[in-house]
PDB file of N, CA, C, O and CB in Angstrom:
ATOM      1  N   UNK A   1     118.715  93.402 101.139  1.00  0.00           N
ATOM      2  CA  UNK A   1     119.108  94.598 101.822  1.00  0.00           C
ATOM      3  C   UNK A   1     120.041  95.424 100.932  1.00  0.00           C
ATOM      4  O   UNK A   1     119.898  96.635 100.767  1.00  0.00           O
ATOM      5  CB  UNK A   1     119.777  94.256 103.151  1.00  0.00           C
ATOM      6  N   UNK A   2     120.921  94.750 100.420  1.00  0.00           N
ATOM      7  CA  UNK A   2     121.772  95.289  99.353  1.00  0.00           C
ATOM      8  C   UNK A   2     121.472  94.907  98.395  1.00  0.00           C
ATOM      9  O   UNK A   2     121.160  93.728  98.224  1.00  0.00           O
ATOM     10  CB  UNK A   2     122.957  95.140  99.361  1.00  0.00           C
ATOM     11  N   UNK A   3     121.480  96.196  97.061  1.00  0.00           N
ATOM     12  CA  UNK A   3     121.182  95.560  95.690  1.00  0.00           C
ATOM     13  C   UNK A   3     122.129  95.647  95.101  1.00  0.00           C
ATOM     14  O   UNK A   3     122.452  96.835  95.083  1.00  0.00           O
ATOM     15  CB  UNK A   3     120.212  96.011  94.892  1.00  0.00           C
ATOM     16  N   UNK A   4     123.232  94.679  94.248  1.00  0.00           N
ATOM     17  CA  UNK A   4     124.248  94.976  93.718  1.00  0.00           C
ATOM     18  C   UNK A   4     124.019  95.706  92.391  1.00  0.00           C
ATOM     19  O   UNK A   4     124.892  96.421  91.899  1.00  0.00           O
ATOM     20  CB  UNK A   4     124.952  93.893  93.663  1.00  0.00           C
ATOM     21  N   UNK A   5     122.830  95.510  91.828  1.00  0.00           N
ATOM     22  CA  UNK A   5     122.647  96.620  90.588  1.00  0.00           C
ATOM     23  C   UNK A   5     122.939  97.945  90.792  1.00  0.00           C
ATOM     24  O   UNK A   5     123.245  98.585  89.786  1.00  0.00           O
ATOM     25  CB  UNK A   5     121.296  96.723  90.105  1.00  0.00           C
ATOM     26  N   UNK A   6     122.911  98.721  92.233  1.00  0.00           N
ATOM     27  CA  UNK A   6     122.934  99.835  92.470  1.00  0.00           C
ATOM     28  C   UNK A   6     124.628 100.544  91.807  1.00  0.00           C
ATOM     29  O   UNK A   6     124.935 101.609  91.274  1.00  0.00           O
ATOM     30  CB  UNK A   6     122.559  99.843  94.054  1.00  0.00           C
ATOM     31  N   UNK A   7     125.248  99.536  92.123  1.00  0.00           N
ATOM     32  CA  UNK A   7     126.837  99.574  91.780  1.00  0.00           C
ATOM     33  C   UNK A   7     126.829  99.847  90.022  1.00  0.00           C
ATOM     34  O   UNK A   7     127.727 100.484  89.473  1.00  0.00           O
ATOM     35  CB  UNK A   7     127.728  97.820  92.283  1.00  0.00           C
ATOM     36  N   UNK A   8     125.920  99.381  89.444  1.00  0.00           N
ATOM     37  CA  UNK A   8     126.436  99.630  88.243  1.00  0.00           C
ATOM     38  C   UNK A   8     126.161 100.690  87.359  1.00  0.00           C
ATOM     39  O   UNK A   8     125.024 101.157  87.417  1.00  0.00           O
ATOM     40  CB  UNK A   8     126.263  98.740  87.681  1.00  0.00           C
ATOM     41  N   UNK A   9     126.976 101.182  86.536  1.00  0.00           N
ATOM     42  CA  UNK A   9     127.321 102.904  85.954  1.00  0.00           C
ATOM     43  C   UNK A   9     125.580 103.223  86.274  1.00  0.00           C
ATOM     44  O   UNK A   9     124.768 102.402  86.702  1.00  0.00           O
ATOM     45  CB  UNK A   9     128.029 103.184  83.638  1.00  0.00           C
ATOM     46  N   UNK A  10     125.322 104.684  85.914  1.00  0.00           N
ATOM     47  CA  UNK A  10     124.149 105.287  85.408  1.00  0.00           C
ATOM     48  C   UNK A  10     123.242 104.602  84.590  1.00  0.00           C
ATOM     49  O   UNK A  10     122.216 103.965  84.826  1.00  0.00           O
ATOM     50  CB  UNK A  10     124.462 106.291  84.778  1.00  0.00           C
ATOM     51  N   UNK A  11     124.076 104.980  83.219  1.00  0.00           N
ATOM     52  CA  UNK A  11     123.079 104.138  81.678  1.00  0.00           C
ATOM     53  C   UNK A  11     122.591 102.845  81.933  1.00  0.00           C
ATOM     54  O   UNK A  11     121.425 102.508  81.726  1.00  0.00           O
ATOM     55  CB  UNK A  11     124.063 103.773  80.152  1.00  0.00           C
ATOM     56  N   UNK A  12     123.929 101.743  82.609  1.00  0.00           N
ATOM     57  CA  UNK A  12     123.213 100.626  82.256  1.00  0.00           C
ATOM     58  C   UNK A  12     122.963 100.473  83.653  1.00  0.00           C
ATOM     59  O   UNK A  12     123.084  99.294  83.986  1.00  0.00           O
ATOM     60  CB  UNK A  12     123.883  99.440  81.399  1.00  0.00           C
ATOM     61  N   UNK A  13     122.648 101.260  84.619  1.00  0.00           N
ATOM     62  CA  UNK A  13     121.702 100.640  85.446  1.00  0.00           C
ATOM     63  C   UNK A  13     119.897 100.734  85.464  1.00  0.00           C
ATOM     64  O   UNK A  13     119.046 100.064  86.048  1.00  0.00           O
ATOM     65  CB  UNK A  13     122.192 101.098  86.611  1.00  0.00           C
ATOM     66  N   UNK A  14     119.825 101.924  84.511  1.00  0.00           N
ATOM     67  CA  UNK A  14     118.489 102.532  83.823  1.00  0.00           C
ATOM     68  C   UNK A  14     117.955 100.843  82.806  1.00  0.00           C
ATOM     69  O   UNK A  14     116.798 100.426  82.742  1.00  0.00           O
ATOM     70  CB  UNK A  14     119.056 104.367  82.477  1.00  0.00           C
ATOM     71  N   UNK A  15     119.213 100.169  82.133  1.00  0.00           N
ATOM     72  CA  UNK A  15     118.450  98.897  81.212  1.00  0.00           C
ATOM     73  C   UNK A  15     118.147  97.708  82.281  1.00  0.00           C
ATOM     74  O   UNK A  15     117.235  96.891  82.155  1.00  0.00           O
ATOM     75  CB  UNK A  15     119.610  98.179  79.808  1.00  0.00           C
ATOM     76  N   UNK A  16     119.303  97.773  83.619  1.00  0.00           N
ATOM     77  CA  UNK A  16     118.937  96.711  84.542  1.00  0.00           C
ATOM     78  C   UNK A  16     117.596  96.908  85.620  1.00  0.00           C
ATOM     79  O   UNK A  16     117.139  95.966  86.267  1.00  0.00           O
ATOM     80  CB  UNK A  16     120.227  96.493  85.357  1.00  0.00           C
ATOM     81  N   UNK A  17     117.308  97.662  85.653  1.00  0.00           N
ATOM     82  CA  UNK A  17     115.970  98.035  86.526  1.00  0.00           C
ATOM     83  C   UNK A  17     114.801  98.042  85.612  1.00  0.00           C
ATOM     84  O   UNK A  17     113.630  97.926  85.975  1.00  0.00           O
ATOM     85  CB  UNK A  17     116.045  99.551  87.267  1.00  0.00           C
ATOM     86  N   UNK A  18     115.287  98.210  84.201  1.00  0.00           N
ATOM     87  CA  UNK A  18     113.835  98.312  83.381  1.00  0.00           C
ATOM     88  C   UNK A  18     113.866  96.833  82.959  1.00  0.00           C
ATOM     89  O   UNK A  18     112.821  96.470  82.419  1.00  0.00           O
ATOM     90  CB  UNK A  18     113.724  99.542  81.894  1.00  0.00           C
ATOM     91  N   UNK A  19     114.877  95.844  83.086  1.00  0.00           N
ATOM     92  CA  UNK A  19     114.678  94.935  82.744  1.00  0.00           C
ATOM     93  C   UNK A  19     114.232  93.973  84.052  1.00  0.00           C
ATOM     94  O   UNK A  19     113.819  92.814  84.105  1.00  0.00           O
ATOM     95  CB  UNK A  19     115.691  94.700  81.968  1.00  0.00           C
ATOM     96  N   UNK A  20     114.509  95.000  85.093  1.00  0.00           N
ATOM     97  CA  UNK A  20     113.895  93.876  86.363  1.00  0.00           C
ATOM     98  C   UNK A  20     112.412  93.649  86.535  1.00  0.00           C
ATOM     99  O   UNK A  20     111.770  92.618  86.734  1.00  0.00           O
ATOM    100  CB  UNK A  20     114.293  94.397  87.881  1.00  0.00           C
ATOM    101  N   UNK A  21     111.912  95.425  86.345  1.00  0.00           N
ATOM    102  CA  UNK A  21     110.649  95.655  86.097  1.00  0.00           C
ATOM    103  C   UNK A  21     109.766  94.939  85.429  1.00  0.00           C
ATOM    104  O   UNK A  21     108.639  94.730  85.876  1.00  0.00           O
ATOM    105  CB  UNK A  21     110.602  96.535  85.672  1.00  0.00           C
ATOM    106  N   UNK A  22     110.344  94.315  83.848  1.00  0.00           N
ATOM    107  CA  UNK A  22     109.441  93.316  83.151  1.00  0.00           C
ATOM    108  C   UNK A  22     109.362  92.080  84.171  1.00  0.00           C
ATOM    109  O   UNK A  22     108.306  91.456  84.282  1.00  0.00           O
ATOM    110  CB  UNK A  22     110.066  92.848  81.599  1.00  0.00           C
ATOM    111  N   UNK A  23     110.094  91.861  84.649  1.00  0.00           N
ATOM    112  CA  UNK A  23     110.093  90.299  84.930  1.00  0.00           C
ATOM    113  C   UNK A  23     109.193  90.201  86.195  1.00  0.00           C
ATOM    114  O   UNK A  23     108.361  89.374  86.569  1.00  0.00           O
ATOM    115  CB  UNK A  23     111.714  89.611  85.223  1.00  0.00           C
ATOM    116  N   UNK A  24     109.621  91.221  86.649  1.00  0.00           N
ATOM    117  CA  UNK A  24     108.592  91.572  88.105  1.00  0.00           C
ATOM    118  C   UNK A  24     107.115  90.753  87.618  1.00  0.00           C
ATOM    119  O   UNK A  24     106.475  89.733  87.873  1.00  0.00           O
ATOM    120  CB  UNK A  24     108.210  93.760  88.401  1.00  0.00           C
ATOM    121  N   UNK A  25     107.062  92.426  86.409  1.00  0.00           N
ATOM    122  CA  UNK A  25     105.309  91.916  85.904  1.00  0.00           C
ATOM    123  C   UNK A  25     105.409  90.909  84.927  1.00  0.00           C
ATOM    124  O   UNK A  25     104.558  91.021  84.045  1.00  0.00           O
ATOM    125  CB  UNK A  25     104.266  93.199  85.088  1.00  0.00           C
ATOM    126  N   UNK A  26     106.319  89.791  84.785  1.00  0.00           N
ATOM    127  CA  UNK A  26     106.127  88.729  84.040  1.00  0.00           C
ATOM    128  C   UNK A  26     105.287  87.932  84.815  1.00  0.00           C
ATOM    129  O   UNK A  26     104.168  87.454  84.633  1.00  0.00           O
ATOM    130  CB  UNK A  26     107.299  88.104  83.628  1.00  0.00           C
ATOM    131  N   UNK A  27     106.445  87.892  86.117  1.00  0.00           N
ATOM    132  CA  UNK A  27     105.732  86.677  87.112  1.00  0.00           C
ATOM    133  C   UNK A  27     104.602  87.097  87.903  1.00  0.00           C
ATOM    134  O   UNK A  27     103.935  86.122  88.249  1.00  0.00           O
ATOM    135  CB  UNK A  27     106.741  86.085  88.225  1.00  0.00           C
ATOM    136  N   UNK A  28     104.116  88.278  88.343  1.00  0.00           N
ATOM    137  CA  UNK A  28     102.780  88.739  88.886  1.00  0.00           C
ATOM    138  C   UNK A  28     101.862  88.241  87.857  1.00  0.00           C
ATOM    139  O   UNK A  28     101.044  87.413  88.261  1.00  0.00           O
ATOM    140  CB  UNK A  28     102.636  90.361  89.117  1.00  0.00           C
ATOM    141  N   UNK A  29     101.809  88.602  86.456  1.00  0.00           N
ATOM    142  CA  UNK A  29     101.003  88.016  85.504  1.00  0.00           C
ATOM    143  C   UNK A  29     100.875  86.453  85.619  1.00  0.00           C
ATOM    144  O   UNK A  29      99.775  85.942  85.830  1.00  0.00           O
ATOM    145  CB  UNK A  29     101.522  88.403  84.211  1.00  0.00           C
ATOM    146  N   UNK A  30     102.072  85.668  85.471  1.00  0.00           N
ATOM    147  CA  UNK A  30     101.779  84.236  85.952  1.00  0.00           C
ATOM    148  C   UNK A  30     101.315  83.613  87.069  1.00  0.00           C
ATOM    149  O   UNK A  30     100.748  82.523  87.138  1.00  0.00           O
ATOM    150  CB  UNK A  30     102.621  83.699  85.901  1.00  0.00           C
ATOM    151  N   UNK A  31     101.688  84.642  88.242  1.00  0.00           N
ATOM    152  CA  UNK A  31     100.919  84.343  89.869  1.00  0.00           C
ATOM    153  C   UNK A  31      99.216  84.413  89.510  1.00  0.00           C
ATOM    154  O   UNK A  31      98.528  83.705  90.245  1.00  0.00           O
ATOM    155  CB  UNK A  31     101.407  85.912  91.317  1.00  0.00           C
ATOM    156  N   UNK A  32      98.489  85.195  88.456  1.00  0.00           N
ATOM    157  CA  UNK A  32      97.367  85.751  88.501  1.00  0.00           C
ATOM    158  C   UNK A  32      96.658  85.350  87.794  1.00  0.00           C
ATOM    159  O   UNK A  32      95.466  85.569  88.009  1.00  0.00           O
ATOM    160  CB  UNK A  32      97.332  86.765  88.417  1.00  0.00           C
ATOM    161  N   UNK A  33      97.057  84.569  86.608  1.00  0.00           N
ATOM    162  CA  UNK A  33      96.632  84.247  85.246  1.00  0.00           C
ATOM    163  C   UNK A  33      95.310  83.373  85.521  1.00  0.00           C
ATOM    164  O   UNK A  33      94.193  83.816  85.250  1.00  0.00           O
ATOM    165  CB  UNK A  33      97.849  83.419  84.356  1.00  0.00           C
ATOM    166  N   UNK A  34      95.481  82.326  85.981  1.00  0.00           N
ATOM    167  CA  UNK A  34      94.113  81.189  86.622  1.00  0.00           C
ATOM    168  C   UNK A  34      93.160  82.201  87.643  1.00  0.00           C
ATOM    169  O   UNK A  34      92.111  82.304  87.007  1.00  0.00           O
ATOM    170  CB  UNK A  34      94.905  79.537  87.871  1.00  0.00           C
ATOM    171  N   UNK A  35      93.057  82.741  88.503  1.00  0.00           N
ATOM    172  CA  UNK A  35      92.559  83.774  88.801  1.00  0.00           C
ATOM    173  C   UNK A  35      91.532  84.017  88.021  1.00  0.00           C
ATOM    174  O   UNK A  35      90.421  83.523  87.824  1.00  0.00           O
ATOM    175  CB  UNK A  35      93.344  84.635  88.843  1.00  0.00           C
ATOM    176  N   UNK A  36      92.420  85.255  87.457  1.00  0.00           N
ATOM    177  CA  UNK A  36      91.509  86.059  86.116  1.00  0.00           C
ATOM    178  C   UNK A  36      90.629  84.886  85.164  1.00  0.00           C
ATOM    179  O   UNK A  36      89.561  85.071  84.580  1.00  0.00           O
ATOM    180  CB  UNK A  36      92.830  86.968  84.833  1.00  0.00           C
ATOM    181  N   UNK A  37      91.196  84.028  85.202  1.00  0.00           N
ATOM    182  CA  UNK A  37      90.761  82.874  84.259  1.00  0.00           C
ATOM    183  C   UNK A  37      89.320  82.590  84.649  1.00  0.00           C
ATOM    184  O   UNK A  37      88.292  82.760  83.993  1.00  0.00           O
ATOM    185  CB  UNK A  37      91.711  81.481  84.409  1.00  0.00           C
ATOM    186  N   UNK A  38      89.497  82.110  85.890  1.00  0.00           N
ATOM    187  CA  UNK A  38      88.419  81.425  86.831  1.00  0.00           C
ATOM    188  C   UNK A  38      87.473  82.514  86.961  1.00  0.00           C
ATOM    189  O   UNK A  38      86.335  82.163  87.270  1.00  0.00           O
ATOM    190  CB  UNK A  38      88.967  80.883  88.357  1.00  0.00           C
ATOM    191  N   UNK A  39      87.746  84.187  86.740  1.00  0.00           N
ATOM    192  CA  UNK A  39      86.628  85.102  87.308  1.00  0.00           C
ATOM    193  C   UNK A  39      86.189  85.267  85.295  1.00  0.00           C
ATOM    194  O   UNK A  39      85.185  85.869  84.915  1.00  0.00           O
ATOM    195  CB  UNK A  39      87.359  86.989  88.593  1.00  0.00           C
ATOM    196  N   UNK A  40      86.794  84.861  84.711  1.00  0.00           N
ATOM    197  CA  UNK A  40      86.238  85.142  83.407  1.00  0.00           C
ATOM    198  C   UNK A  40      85.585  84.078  83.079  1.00  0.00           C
ATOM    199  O   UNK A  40      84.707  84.435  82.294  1.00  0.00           O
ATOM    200  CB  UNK A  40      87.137  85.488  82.391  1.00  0.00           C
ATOM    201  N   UNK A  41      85.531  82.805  83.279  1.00  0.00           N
ATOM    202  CA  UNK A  41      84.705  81.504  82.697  1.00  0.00           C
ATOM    203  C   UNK A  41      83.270  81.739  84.052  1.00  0.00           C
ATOM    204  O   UNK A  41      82.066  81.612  83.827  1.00  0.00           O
ATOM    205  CB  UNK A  41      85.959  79.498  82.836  1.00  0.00           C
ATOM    206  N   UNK A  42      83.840  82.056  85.232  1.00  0.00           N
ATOM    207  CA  UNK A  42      82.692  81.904  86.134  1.00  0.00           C
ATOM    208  C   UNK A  42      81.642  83.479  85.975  1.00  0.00           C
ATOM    209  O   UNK A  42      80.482  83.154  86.229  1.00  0.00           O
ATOM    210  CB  UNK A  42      83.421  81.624  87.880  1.00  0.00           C
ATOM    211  N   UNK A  43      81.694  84.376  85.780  1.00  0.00           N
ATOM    212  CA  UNK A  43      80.837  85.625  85.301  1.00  0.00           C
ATOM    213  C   UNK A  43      80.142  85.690  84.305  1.00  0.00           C
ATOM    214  O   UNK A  43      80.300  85.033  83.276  1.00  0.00           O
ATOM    215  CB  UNK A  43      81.433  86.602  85.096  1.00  0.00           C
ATOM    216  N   UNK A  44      79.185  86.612  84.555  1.00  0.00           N
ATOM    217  CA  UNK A  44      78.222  86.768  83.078  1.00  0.00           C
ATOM    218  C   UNK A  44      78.539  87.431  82.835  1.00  0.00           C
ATOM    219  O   UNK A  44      78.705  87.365  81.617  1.00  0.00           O
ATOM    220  CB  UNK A  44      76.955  86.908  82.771  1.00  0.00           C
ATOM    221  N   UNK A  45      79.088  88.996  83.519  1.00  0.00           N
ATOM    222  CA  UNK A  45      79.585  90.019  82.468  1.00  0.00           C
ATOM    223  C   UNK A  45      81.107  90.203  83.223  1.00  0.00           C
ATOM    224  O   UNK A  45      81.318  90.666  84.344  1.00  0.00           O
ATOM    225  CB  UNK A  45      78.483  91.652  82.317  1.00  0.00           C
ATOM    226  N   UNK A  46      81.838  89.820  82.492  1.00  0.00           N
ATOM    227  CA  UNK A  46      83.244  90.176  83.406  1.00  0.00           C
ATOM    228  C   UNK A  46      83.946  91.793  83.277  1.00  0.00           C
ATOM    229  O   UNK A  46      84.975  92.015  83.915  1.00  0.00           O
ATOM    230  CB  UNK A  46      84.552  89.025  82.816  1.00  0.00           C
ATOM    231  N   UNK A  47      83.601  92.406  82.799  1.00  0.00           N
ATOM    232  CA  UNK A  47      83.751  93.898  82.983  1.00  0.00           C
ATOM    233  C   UNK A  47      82.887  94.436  84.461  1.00  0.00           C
ATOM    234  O   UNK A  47      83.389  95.211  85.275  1.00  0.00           O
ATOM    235  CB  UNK A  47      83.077  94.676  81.490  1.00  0.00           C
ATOM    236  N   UNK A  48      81.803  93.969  84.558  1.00  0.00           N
ATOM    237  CA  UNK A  48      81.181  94.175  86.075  1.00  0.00           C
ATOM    238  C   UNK A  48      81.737  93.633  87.251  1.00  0.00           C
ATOM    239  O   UNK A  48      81.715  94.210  88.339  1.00  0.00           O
ATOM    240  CB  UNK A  48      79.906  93.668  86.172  1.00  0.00           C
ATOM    241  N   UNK A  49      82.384  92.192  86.974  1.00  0.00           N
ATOM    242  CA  UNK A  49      82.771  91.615  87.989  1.00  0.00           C
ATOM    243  C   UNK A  49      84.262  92.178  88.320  1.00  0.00           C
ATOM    244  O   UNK A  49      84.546  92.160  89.518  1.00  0.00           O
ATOM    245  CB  UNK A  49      82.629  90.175  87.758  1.00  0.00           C
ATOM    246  N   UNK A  50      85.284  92.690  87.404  1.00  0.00           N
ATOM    247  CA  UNK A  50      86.202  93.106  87.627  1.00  0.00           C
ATOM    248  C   UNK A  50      86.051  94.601  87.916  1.00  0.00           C
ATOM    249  O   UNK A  50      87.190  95.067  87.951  1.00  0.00           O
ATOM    250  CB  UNK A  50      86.930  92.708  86.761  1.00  0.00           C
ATOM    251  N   UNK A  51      85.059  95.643  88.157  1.00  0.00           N
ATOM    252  CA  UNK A  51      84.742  96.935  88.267  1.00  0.00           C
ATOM    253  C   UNK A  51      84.380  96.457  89.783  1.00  0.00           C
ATOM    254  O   UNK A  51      85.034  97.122  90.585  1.00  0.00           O
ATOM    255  CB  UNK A  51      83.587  97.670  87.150  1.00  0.00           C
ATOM    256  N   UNK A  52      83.753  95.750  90.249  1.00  0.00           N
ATOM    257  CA  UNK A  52      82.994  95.273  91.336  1.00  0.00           C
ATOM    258  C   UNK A  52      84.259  94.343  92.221  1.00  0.00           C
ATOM    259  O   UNK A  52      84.196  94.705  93.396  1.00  0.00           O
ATOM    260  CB  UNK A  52      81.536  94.312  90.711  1.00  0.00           C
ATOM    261  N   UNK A  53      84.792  93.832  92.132  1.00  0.00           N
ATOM    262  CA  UNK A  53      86.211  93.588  92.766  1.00  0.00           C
ATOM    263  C   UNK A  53      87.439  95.043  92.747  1.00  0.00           C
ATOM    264  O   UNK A  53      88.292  95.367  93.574  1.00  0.00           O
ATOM    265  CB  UNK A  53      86.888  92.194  91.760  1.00  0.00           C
ATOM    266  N   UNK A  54      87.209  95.398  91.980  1.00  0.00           N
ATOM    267  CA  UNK A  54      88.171  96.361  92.077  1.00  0.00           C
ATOM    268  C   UNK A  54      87.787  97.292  93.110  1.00  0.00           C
ATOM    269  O   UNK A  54      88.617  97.635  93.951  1.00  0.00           O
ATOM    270  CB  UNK A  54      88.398  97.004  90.836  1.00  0.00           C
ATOM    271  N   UNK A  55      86.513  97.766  93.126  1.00  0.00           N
ATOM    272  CA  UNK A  55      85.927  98.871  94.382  1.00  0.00           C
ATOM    273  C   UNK A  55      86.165  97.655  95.452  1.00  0.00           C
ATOM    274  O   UNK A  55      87.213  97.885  96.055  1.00  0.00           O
ATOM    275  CB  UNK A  55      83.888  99.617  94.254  1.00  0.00           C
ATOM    276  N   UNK A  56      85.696  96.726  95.790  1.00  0.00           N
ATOM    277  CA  UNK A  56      85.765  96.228  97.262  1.00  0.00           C
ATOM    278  C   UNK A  56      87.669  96.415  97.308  1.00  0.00           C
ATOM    279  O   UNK A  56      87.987  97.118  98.268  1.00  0.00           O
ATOM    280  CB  UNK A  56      84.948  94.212  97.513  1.00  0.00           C
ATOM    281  N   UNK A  57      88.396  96.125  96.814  1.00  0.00           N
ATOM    282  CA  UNK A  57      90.011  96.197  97.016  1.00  0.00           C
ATOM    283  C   UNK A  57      90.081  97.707  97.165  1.00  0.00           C
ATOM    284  O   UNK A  57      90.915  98.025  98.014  1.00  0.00           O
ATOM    285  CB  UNK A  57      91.062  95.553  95.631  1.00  0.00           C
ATOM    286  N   UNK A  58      89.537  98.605  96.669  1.00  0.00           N
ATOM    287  CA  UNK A  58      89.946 100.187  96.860  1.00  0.00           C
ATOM    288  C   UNK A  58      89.379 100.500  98.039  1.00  0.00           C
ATOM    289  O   UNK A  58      89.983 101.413  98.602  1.00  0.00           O
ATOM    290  CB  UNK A  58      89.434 101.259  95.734  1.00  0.00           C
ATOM    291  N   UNK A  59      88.033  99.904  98.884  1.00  0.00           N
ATOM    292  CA  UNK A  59      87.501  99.962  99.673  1.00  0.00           C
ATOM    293  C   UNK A  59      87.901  99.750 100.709  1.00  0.00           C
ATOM    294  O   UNK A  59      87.472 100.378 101.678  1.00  0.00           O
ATOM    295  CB  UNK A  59      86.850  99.605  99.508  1.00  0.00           C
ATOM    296  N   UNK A  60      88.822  98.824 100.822  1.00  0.00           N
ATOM    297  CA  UNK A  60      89.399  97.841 101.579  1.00  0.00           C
ATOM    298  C   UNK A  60      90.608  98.681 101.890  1.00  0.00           C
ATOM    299  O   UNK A  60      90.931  99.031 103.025  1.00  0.00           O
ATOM    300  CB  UNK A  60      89.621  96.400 100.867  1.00  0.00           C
ATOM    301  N   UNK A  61      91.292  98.993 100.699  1.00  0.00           N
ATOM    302  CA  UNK A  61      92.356 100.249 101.238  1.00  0.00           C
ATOM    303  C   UNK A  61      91.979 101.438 101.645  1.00  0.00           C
ATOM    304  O   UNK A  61      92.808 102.341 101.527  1.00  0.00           O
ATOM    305  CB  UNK A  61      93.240 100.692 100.311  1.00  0.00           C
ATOM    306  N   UNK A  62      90.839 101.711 102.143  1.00  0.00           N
ATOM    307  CA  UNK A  62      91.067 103.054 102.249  1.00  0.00           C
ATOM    308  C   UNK A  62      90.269 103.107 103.611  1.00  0.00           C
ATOM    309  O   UNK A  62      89.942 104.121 104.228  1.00  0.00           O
ATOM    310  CB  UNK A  62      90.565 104.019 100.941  1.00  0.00           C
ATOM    311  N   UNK A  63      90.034 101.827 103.933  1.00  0.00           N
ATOM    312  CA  UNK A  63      89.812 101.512 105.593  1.00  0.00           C
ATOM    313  C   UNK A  63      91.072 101.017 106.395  1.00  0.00           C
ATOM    314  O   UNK A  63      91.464 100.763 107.533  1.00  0.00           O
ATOM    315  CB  UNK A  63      88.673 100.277 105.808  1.00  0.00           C
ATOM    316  N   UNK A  64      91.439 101.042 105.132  1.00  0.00           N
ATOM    317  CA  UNK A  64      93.523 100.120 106.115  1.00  0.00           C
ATOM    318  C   UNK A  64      93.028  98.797 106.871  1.00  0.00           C
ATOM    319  O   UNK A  64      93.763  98.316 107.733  1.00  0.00           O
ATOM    320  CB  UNK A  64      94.623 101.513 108.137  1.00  0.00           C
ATOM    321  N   UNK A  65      91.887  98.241 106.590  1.00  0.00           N
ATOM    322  CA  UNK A  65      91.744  96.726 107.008  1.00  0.00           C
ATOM    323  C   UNK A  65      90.704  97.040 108.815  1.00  0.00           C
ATOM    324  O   UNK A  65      90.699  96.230 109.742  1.00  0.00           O
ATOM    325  CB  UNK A  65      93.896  95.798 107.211  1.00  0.00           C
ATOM    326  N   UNK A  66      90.188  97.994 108.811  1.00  0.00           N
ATOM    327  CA  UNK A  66      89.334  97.687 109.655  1.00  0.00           C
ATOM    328  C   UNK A  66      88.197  98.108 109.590  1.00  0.00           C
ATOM    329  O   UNK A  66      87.949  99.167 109.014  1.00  0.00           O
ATOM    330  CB  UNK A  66      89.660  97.876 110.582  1.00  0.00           C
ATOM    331  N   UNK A  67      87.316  97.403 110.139  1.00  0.00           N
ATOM    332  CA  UNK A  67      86.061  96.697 110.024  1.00  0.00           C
ATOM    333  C   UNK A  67      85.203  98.067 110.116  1.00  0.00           C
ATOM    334  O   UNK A  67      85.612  99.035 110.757  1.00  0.00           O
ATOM    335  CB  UNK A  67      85.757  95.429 111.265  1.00  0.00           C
ATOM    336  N   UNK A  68      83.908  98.057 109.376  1.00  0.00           N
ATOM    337  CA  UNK A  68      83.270  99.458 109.681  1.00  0.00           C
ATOM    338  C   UNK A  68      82.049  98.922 110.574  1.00  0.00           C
ATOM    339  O   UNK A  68      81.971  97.831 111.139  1.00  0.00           O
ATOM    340  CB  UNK A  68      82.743 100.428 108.175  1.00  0.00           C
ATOM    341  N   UNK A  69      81.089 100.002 110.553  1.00  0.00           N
ATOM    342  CA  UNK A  69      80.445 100.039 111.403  1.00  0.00           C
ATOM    343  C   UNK A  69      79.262  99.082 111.462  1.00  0.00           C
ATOM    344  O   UNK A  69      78.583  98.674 112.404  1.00  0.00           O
ATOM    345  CB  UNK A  69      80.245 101.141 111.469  1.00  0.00           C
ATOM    346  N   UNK A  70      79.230  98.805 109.843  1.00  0.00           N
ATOM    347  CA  UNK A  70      78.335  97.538 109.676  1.00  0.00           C
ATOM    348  C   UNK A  70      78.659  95.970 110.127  1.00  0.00           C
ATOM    349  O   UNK A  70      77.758  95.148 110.294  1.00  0.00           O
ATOM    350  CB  UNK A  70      78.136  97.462 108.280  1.00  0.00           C
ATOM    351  N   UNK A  71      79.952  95.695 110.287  1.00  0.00           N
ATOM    352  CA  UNK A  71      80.888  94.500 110.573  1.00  0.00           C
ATOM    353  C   UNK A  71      80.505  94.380 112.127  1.00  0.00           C
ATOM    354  O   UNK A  71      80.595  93.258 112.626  1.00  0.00           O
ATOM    355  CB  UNK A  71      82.689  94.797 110.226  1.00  0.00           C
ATOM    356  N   UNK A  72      80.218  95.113 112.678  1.00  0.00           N
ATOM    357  CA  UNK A  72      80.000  94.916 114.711  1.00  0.00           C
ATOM    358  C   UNK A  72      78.918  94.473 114.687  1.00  0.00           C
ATOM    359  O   UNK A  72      78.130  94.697 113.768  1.00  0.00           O
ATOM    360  CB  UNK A  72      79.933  96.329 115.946  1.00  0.00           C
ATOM    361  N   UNK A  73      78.637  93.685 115.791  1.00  0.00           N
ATOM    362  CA  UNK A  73      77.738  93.057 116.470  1.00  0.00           C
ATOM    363  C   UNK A  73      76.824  94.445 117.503  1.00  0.00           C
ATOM    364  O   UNK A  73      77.208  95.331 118.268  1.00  0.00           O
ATOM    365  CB  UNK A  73      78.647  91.770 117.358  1.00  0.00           C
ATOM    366  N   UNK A  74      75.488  93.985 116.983  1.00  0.00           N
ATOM    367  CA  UNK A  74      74.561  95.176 117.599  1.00  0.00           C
ATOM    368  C   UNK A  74      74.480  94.518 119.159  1.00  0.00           C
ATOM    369  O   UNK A  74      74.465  93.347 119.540  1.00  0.00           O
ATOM    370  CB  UNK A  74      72.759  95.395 116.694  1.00  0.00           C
ATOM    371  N   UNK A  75      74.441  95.589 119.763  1.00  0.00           N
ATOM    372  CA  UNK A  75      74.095  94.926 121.555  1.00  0.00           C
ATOM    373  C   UNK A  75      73.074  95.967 121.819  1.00  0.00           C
ATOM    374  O   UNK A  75      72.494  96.002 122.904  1.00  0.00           O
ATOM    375  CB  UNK A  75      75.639  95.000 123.036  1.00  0.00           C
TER     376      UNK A  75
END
């Protein structure tokens, strides 16, 4: 809720946020690494498979998570 970096001067709060920033994407990179791993040993072309995951995730946002019209049950 509180960030104590906020407290510190201007300048060096510009090196503490850019240095939080790396670490952020240090550890997202390490959360992800086997992942990517697993979609690169398991694909034949992994430029397709990561173009082709990437649209279903953009897809996915831009329904905000609900179901379209193909997902219902016909009655």
């Amino acid at each position: 809720m509180i960030d104590p970096t906020n407290q510190i001067r201007f300048k060096q709060h510009i090196w503490w946020s850019a240095g939080r920033q790396f670490f952020t994407l240090l550890d997202l990179k390490g959360q992800t690494v086997q992942t990517i791993q697993g979609i690169q040993r398991s694909s034949v072309d992994y430029y397709s498979s990561l173009r082709s995951l990437y649209r279903q995730l953009r897809a996915e946002q831009i329904r905000n998570g609900r179901k379209t019209g193909e997902d219902l049950p016909d009655f």
